[in-house]
N, C-alpha and C positions, 0 to 999 in steps of 0.2 A: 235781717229782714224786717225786723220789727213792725208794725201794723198793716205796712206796705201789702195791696193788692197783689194776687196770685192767678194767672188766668190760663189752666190747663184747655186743653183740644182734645178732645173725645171721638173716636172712627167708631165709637159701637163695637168693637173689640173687645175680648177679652182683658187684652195687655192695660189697653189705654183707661178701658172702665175697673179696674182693680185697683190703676194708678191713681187714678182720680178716687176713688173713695180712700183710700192710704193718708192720699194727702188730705183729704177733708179732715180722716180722725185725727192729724197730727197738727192741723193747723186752724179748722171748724173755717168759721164766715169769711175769713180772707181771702177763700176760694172763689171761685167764680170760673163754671166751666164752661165750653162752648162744644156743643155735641152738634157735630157735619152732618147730616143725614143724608150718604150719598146715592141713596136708592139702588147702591148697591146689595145693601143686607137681604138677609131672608126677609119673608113678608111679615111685617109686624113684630119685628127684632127691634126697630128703631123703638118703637113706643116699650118695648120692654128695657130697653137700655135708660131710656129716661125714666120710668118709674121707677125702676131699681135704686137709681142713683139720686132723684129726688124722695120720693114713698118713703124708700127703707134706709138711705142715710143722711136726708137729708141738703144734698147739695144744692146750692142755686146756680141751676143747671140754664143755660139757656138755647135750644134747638131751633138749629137753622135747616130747612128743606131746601138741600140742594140739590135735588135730583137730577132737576132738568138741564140745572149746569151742567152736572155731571157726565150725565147722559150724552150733552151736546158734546163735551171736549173730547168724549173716546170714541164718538159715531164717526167709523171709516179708517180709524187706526189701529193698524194691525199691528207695529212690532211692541211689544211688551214693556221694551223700559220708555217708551215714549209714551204709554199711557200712563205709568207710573210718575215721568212727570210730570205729564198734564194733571192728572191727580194733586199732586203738589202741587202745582201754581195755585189750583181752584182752592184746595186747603187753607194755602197762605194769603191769599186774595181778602177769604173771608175771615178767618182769622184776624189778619191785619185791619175787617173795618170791623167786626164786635168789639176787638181792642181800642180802636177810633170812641164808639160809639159809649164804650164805659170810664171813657177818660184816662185813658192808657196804664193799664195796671204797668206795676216797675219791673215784676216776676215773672216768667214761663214757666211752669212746671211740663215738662216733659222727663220721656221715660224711655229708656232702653233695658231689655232684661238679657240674660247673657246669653239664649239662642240666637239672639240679634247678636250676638258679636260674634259667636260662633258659626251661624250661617255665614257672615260676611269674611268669614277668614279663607283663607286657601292653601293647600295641601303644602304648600311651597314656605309659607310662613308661619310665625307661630301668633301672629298678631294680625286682626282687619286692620287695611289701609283707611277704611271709612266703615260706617254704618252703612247696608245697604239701600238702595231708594226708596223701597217699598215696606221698611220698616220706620217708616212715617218721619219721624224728622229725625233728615240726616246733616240737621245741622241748619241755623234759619237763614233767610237772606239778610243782608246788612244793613236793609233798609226796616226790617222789623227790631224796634228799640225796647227789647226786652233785658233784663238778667235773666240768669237760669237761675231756675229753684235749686235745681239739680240736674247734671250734666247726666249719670248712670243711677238706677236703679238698678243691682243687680240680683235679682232674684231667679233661682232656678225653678222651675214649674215642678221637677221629681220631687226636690225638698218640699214645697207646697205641697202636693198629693200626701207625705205620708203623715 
């Protein structure tokens, strides 16, 4: 990886804002994160997410209000994984131009922890065929020219708790 830019996505989640500060302590200013604001979150979660992650560790965080996108692409859609991937499009949309806009980091950091691969398994197998779609990327489109930082993060949340 060597000095090469890192450019994680940030939903205001727990998974994704843990991931993002992990890789700041392990890698500091290479980072460069891009927090969606999809106006989905509680009220005033967004602006906690970004203080957390700029205040207390630091990251150069940069948030995008998407709300109204947001809002537009799921007004009137009712089945579930079609909003999930309208979600994804808007995600990778913007994504794809703060990438544009910082001169195309070489890295992705993204993150999967292993209820994500647990949730996406079924009873039938002992292994997920995929991530599921709503556990944020399940993999980029081929037109986004990233490396991965890292493919899995596997972290159990019980192990965390004790």
């Amino acid at each position: 990886m060597g000095k090469e830019r890192v450019l994680a996505a940030v939903s205001g989640g727990v998974d994704s804002s843990v991931a993002t500060a992990l890789v700041y302590k392990a890698i500091g200013d290479q980072l460069v994160s891009v927090f969606v604001d999809t106006g989905l979150l509680r009220q005033n979660e967004g602006e906690q997410v970004a203080s957390a992650l700029r205040d207390n560790f630091g990251v150069e965080l940069i948030t995008v209000d998407a709300s109204e996108q947001f809002l537009s692409a799921l007004k009137g859609v009712t089945e579930p994984e079609q909003k999930r991937k309208n979600s994804r499009r808007k995600i990778y949309s913007i994504v794809r131009e703060q990438a544009r806009q910082l001169g195309q980091p070489r890295f992705f950091g993204a993150r999967y922890i292993y209820p994500d691969v647990v949730e996406s398994s079924a009873p039938d197998r002992n292994k997920p065929e995929k991530i599921r779609t709503h556990h944020n990327v399940g993999g980029l489109p081929k037109d986004m020219q990233f490396d991965w930082l890292s493919r899995y993060v596997i972290v159990s949340r019980m192990k965390c708790a004790r």
